[in-house]
C-alpha positions as CSV (number, residue, x, y, z in Angstrom):
1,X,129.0,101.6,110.7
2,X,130.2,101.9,107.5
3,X,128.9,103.6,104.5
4,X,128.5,101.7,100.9
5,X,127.6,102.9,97.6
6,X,125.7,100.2,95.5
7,X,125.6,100.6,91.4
8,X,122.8,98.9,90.2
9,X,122.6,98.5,86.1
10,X,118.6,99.3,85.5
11,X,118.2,99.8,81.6
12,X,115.6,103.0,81.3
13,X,116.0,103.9,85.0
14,X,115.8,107.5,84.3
15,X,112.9,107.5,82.3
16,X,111.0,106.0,85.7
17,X,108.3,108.0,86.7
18,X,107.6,109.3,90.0
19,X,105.6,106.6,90.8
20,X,107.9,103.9,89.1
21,X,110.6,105.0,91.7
22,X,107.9,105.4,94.5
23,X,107.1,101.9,94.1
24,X,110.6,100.7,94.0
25,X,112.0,102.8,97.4
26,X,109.0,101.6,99.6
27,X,109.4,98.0,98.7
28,X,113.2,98.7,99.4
29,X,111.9,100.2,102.6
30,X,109.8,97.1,103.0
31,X,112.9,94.7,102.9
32,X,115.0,97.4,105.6
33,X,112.1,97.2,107.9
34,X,112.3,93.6,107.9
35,X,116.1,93.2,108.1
36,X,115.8,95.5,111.5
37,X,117.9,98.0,112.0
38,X,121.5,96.9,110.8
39,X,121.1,98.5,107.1
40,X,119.5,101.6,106.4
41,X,119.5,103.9,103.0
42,X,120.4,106.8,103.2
43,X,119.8,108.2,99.7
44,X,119.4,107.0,95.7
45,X,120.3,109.4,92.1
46,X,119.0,107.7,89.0
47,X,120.6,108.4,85.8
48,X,119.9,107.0,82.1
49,X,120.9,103.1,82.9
50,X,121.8,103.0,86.8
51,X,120.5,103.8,90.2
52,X,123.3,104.8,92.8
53,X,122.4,104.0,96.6
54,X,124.1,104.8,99.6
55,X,123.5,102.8,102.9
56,X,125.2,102.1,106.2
57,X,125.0,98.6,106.9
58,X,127.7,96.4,109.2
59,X,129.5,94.9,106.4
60,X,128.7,94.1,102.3
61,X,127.1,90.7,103.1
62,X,124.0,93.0,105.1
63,X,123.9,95.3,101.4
64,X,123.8,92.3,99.4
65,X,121.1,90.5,101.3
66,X,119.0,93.4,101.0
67,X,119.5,93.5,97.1
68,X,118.8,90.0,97.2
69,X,115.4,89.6,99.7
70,X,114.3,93.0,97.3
71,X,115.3,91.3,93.9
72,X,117.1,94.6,93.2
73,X,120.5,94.4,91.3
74,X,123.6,95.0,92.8
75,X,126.4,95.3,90.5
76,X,129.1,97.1,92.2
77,X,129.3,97.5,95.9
78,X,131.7,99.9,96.8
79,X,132.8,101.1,99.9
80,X,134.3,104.7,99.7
């Protein structure tokens, strides 16, 4: 499957705490689980404004409808 890299604009993301982005990656787990097992996240980095994520899902549609079910932003969807 192929791999995509989502940019999602989160004003303050890097001053998250631990918690903060505990919270956030098990409901994001939450959604996956529930989709089955077409997407899956492979890893997140969080800078000042923006959290990068990198999934393998079947197409954009599957990465989009996992931003959406999760009400998580997803700006730019690129596939490298």
């Amino acid at each position: 499957m192929p791999k995509y890299i989502i940019e999602r604009d989160i004003p303050g993301a890097g001053s998250f705490t631990t918690p903060d982005l505990q919270i956030i990656s098990q409901k994001s787990c939450a959604v996956l689980s529930d989709m089955g097992q077409r997407i899956q996240w492979l890893e997140s980095y969080v800078t000042d404004d923006k959290i990068y994520c990198i999934y393998i899902a079947p197409d954009e549609a599957a990465v989009r409808a996992h931003a959406e079910q999760g009400g998580f932003p997803a700006n730019r969807i690129s596939n490298p």
